[in-house]
C-alpha distance (Angstrom), angle and dihedral (degrees) to the residues before:
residue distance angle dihedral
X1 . . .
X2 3.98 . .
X3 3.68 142.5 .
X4 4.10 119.8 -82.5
X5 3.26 135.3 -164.5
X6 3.88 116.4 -16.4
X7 4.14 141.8 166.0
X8 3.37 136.2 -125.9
X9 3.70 113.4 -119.6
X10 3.85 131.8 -158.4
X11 3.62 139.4 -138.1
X12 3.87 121.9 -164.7
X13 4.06 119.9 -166.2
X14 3.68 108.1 -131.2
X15 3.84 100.5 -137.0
X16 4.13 130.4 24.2
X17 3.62 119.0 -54.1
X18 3.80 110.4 -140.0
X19 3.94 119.8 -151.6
X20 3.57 141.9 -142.0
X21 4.01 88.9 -92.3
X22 3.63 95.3 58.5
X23 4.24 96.0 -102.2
X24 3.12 129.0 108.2
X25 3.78 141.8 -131.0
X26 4.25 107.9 -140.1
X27 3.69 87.8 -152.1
X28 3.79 136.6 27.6
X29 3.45 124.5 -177.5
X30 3.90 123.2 179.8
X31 3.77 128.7 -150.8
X32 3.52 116.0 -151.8
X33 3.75 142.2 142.0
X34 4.28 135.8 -156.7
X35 3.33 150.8 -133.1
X36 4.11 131.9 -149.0
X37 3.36 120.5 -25.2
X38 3.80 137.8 -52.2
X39 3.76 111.6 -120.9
X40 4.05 131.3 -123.5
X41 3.67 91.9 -85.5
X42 4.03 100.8 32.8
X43 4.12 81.3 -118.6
X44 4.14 97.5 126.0
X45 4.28 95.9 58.8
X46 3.75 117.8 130.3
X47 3.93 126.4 -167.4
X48 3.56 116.1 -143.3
X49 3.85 118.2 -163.9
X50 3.84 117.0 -150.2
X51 3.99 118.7 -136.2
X52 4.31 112.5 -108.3
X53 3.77 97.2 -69.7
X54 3.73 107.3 23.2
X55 3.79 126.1 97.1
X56 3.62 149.9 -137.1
X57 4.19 88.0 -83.0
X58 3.38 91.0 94.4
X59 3.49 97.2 154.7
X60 3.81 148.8 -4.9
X61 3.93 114.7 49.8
X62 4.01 110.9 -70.7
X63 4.20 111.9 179.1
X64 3.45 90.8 -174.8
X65 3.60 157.9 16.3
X66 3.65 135.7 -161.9
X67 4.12 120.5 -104.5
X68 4.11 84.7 2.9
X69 3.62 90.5 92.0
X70 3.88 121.0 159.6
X71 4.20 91.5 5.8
X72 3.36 89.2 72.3
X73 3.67 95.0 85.8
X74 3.68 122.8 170.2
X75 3.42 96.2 -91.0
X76 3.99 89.8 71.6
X77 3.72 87.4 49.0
X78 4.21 91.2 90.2
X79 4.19 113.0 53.1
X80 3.60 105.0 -101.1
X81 3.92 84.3 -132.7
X82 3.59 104.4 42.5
X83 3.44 106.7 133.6
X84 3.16 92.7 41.5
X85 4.03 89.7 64.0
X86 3.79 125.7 62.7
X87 3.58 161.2 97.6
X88 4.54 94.2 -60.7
X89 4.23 86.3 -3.3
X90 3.92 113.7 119.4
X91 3.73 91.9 -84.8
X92 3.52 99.5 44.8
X93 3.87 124.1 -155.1
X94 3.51 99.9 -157.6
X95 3.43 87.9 57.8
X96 4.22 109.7 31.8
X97 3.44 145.8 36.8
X98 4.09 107.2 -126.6
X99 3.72 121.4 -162.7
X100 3.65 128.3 -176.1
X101 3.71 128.0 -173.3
X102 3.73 133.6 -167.7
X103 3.68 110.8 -120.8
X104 3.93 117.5 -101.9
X105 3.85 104.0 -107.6
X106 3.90 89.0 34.4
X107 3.70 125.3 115.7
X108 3.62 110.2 -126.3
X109 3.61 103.5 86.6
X110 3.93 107.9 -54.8
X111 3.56 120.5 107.0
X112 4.21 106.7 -69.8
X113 3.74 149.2 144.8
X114 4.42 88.6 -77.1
X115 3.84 84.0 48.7
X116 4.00 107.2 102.6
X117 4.27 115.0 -108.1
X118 3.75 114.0 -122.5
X119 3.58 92.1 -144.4
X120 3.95 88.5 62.3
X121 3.65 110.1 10.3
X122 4.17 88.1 -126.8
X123 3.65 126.4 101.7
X124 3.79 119.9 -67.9
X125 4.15 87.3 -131.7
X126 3.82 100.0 143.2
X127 3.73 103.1 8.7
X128 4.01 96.0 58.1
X129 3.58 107.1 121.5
X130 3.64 122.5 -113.5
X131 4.03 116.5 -95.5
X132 3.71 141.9 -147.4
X133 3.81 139.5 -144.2
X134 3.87 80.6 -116.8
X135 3.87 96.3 50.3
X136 4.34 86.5 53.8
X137 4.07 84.1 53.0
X138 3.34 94.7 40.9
X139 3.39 97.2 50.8
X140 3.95 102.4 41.7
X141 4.47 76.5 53.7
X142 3.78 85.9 68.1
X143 4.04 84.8 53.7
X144 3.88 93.7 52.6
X145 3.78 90.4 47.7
X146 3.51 89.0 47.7
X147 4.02 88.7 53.4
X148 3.96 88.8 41.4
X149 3.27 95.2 -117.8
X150 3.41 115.1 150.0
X151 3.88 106.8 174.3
X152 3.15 123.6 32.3
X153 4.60 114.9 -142.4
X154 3.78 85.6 -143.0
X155 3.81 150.1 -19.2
X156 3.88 122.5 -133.5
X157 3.88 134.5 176.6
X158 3.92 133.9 146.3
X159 3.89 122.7 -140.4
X160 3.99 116.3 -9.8
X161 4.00 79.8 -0.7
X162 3.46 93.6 67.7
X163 3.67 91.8 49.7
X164 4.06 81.7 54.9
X165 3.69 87.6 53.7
X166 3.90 97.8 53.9
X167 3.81 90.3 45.4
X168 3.58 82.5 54.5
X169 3.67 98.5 46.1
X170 4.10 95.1 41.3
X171 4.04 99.3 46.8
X172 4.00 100.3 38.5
X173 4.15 100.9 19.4
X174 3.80 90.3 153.6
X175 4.23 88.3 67.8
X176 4.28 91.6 56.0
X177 3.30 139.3 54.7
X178 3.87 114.4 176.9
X179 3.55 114.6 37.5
X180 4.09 120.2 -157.1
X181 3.92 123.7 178.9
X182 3.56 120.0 172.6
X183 3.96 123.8 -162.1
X184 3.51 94.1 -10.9
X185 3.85 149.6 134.5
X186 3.56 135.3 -141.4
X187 3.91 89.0 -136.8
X188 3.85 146.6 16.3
X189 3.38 108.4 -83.7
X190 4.27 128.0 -146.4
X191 4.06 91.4 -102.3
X192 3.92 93.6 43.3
X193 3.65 88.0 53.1
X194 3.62 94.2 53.4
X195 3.55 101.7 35.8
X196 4.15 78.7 48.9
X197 3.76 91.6 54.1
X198 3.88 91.9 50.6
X199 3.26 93.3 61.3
X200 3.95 104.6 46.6
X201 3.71 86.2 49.7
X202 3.81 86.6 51.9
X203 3.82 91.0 55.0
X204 3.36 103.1 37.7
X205 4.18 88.9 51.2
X206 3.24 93.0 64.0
X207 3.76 110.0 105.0
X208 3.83 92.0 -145.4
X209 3.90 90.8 60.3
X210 3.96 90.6 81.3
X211 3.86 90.5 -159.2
X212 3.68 82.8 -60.4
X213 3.95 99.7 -46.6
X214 3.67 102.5 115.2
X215 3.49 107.8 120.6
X216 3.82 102.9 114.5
X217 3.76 87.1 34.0
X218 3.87 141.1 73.1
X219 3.94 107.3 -63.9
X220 3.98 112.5 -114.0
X221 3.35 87.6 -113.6
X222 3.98 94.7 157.1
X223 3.51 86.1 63.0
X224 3.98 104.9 50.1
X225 4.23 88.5 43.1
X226 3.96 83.2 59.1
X227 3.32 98.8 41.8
X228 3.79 84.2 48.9
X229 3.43 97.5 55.1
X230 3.81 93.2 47.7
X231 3.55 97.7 63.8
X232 4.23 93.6 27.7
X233 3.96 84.8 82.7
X234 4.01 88.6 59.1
X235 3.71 93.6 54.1
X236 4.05 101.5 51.8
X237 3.35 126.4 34.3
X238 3.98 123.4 -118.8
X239 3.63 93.1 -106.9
X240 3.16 98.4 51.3
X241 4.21 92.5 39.5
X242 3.87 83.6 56.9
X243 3.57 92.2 53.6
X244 3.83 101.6 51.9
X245 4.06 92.2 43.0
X246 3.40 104.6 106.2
X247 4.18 116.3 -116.4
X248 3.91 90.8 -122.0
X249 3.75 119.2 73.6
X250 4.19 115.0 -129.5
X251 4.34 94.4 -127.2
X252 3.87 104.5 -127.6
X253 3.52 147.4 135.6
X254 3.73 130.2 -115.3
X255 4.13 102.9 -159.1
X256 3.86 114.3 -42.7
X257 3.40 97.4 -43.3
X258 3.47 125.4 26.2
X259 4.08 119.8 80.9
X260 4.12 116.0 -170.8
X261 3.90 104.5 -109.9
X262 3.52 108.4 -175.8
X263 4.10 137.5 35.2
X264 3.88 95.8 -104.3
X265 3.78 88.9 66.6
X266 3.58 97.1 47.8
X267 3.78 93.9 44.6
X268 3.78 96.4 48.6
X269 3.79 93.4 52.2
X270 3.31 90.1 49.6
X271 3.67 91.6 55.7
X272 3.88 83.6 54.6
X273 3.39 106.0 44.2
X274 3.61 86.2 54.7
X275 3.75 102.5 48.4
X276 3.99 86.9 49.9
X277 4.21 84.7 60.0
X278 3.92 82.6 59.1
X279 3.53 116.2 36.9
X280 3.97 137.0 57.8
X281 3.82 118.4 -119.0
X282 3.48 99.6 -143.3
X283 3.68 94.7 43.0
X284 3.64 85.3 54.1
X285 3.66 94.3 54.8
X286 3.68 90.8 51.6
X287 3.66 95.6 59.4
X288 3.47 96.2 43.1
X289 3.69 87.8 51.0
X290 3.71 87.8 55.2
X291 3.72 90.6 55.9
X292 3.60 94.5 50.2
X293 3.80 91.6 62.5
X294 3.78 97.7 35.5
X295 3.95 113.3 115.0
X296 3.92 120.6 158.1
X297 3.47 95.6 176.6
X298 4.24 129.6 -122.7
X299 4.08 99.7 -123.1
X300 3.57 128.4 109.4
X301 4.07 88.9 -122.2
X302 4.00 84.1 70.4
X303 3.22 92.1 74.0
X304 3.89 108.4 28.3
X305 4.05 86.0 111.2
X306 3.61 91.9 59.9
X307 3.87 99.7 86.3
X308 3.73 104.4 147.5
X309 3.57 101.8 32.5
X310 3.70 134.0 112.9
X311 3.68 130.9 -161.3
X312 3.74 145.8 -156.1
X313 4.01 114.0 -172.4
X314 3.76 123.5 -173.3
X315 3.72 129.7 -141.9
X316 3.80 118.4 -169.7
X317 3.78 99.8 -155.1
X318 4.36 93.4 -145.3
X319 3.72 90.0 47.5
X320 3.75 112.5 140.5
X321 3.88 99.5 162.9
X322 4.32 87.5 58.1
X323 3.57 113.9 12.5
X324 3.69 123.8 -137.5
X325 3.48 92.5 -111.1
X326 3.97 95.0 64.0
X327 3.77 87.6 64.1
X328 3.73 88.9 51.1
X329 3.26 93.0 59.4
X330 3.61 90.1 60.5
X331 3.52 98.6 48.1
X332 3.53 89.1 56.9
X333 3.68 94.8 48.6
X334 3.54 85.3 50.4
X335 3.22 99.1 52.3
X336 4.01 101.7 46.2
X337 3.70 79.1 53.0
X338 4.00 93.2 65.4
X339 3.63 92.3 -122.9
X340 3.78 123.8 139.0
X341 4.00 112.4 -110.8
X342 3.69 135.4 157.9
X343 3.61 118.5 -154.2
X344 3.80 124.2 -154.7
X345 3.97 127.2 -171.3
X346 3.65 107.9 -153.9
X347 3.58 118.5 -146.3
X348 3.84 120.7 -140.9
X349 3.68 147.3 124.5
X350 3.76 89.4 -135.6
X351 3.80 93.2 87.3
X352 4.21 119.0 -156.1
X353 4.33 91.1 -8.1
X354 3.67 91.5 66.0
X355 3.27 90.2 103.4
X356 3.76 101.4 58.0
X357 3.91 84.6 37.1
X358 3.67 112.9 53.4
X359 4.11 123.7 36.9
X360 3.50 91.3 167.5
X361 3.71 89.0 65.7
X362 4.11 94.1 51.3
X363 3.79 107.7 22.1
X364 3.71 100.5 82.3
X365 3.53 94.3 53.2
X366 3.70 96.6 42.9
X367 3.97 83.7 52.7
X368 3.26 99.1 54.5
X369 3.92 98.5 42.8
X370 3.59 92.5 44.4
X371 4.25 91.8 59.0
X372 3.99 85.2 54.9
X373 3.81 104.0 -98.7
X374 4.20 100.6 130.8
X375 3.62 115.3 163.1
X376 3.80 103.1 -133.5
């Protein structure tokens, strides 16, 4: 039994929402959508961060959403975590309350650089402010209050959302309980940063990107499909990249020279080309930008507040994007900080994407944590 159809609703903050940098945004709307029902005393709600580019459609089949418009491409039409979330799936919905928000600065209906400036009734493009990893939690905080929910059962989010979910967990502990990264880190390492890097300069080379002032204008989609295919490698590993390429090779030209010559090119510009049909430039900057500056920390004093807590972190042991080792290193802070945690290497050949990929490698743990049996 699954999910159907479902909507993506919207939450708007009824006075300015200041950020980490001091500014402010005059409005802030939130797009999110749910899954079963919040119990009596609001004490069953999960939080699920999505990864850098995903959204709040996290499961169920949504074929559109309201001021998203031609981004929302069929490939958001499916929840990117849909078997993961279900009556008896790892998030179950006879049991919990799941909420997923789009990140502030994202471009799928929360507030972000395509969303239209109140001072000028055009699209923020350049002029939206920079963002944090703290702004996103703070703002999805103003959500929960606005749902009255107090205390959250758990916490969950793969890649760059599991980095949202420890910032969560460390700097308000007394609003979670059960704490679940997946392929994550609790910093940005050397390689992110410089795979980062490569792919703002990719963007912002693009002579269509207009110092971020497109809208009106051709997209620079050159500039996203690169960046795309940077960071695609990360995600997948080469095996498995091999075996989806296609046998034939698409005939084209790169510049005047330069013709693709085997099915690894074709299939990873494909992958680009199509990601830069469903995701904004600027918004992708912003996010990456928050990534660059995130940094939880590795010590046992980062999580001396967390009293109370209990975790589950997931290592995926052909994980190029977060190596196993970053999750270590939060186990052991973990552990020198007396809390309960269970650690669980995942092994697949489907490198960082396991965790969209395979619930049947994640959803009896996540079970059994989330129904309060932690091994200390």
């Amino acid at each position: 039994m699954t999910i159907g159809s479902v909507e993506t609703q919207f939450f708007s903050l009824n006075h300015p929402f200041e950020l980490e940098s001091g500014e402010s945004l005059e409005q802030l709307t939130l797009a999110y959508e749910t899954y079963g029902c919040l119990n009596g005393d609001a004490s069953n709600a999960i939080l699920l961060f999505h990864a850098l580019t995903g959204s709040q459609h996290a499961a169920g089949r949504n074929a559109a959403v309201a001021g998203v418009d031609d981004l929302w491409t069929s490939d958001c039409y499916e929840g990117w975590w849909d078997s993961f979330i279900g009556p008896g799936a790892a998030l179950d919905t006879e049991q919990y309350f799941i909420i997923c928000v789009n990140y502030l600065g994202s471009c799928y209906g929360s507030t972000g650089p395509r969303s239209p400036d109140p001072q000028t009734g055009q699209p923020y493009g350049s002029r939206f402010p920079s963002i944090t990893a703290w702004d996103v939690v703070h703002s999805q905080l103003k959500l929960l209050d606005h749902l009255k929910i107090d205390r959250l059962h758990g916490v969950v989010g793969g890649s760059l959302g599991g980095m949202l979910s420890l910032l969560l967990a460390t700097r308000c502990p007394e609003r979670v309980k059960y704490v679940i990264p997946l392929a994550t880190g609790p910093a940005t390492t050397v390689l992110q940063r410089i795979l980062n890097l490569e792919q703002i300069v990719a963007i912002r080379n693009d002579p269509h990107f207009q110092g971020g002032d497109f809208y009106g204008g051709e997209p620079p989609n050159q500039g996203v499909t690169l960046a795309r295919i940077i960071a695609h490698k990360t995600f997948v590993s080469l095996s498995v990249l091999e075996g989806r390429a296609r046998k034939d090779v698409v005939t084209e030209r790169i510049g005047n020279f330069y013709e693709l010559s085997n099915p690894i090119e074709s299939y990873m510009l494909h992958q680009g080309r199509k990601f830069a049909q469903r995701f904004d430039a600027n918004s992708y900057l912003r996010i990456v930008d928050l990534w660059q500056r995130y940094s939880l920390g590795t010590e046992a004093e980062t999580f001396v507040g967390c009293v109370g807590q209990e975790y589950l972190v997931f290592s995926i042991d052909s994980d190029v994007c977060f190596y196993p080792e970053e999750q270590l290193a939060i186990v052991q802070a973990l552990e020198q900080a007396g809390l309960p945690v269970t650690y669980i290497t995942v092994h697949s050949a489907k490198g960082h994407d396991s965790f969209l990929l395979e619930p049947e490698l994640y959803a009896p743990y996540i079970r059994f944590v989330l129904r309060g049996n932690v091994t200390a």
